[in-house]
C-alpha positions as CSV (number, residue, x, y, z in Angstrom):
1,X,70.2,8.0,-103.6
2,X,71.6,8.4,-100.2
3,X,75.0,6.2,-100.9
4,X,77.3,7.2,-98.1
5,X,81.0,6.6,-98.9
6,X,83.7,5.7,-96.7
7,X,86.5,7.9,-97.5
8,X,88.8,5.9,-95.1
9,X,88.2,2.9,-98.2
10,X,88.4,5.3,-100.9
11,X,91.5,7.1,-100.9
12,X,93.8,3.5,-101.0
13,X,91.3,2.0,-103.8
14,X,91.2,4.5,-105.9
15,X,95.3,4.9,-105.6
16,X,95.2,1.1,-106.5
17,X,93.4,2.2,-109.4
18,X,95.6,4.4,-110.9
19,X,98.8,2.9,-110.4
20,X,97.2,-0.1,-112.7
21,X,95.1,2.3,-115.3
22,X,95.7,5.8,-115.7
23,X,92.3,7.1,-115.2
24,X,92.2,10.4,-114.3
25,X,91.2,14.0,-115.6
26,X,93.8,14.6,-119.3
27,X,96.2,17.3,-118.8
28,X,98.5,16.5,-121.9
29,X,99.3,14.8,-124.9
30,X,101.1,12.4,-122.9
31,X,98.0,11.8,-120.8
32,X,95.8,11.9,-124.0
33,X,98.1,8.8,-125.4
34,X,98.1,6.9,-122.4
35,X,94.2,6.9,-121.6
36,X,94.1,6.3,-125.5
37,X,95.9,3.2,-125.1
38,X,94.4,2.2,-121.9
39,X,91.1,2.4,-124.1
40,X,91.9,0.3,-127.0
41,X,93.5,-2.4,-124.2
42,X,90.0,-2.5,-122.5
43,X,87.7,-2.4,-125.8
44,X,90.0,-5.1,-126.8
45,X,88.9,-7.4,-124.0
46,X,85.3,-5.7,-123.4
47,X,84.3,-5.6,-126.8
48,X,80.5,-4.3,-127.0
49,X,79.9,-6.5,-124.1
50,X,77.4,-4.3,-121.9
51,X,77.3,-7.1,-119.1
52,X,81.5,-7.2,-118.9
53,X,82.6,-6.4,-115.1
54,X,84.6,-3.4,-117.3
55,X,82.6,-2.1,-119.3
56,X,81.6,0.5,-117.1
57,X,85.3,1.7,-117.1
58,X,85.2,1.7,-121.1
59,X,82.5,4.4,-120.7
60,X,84.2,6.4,-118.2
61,X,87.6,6.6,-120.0
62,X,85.7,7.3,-123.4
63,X,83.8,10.5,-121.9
64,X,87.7,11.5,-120.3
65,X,88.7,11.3,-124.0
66,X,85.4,13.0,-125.5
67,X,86.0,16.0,-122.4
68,X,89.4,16.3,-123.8
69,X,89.0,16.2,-127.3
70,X,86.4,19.0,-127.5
71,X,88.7,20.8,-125.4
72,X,91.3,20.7,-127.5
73,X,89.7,20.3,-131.3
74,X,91.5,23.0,-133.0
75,X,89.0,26.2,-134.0
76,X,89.1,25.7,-137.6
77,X,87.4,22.2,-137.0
78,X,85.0,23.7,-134.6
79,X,83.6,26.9,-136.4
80,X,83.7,24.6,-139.6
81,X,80.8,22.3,-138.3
């Protein structure tokens, strides 16, 4: 796939973005709680509704979660399974 993207469109879209959902890579607990919540708001309206305009966005916050959950799983939990 060959998708060219305009940059120029881009960078103010994707600032829109974030100042109405945090979505962006977990740094924190504070991040961790926000995304969490920004999570439960969108499963709240998506549902398990696979043709929902958002549930593309469900996905993509769930793997940010997932990414920073195995990160951060404390040891005892991981050498235990």
């Amino acid at each position: 796939m060959n998708t060219v993207i305009d940059i120029q469109r881009l960078l103010p879209a994707w600032k829109t973005l974030q100042e109405v959902a945090p979505v962006s890579h977990i740094e924190s607990e504070s991040d961790y709680e926000q995304i969490t919540t920004l999570l439960n708001t969108l499963l709240d309206v998506v549902r398990d509704d696979a043709s929902h305009p958002l549930y593309s966005l469900v996905s993509v916050v769930g793997d940010l979660i997932e990414a920073y959950e195995i990160d951060h799983e404390p040891m005892a939990l991981r050498l235990s399974a």
